[in-house]
N, C-alpha and C positions, 0 to 999 in steps of 0.2 A: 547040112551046110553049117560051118562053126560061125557063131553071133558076130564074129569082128569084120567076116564078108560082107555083113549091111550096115556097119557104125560107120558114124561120122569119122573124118579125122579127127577130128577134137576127142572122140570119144577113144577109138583107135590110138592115137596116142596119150594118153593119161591111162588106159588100159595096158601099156608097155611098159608104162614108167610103174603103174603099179607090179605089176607082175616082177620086173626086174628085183625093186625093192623085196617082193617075196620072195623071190630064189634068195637073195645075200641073206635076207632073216633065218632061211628055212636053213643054209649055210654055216653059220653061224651058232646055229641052233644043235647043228650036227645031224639033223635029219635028210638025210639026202634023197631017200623017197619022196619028200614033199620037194624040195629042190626040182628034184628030176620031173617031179610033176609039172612047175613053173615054169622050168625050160623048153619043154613039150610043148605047154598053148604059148609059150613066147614065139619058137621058134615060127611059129603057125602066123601068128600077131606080124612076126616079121617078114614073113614070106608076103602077107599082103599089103605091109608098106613098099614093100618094093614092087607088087602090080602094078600099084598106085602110084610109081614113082619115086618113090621116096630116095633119101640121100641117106646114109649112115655114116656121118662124122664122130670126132673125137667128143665132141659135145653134146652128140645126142642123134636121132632120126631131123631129119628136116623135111618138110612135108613141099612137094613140088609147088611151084608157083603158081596162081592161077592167070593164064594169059588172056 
């Protein structure tokens, strides 16, 4: 089971935002192996925002409300 299926939101998102930041660096860098690495557990990071409901705007994941 990958670690971000039991993190918090908070933790779940500041884990997205980092990773994101790591792809544009690894980017950047010109290294696209590492890139492609970042995109890989992102994509994963982001499939679980979206179990959880998540929203994916222009500004960022928005975490579902709690009712």
């Amino acid at each position: 089971m990958a670690w971000w299926k039991k993190a918090s939101d908070a933790d779940l998102q500041q884990s997205m935002e980092l990773a994101a930041s790591a792809a544009e660096l690894a980017h950047q860098d010109g290294n696209k192996a590492r890139e492609d690495e970042f995109h890989q557990v992102l994509d994963g990071m982001i499939g679980e925002a979206q179990a959880r409901g998540w929203t994916n705007t222009e500004g960022g994941w928005l975490r579902r409300s709690k009712d």
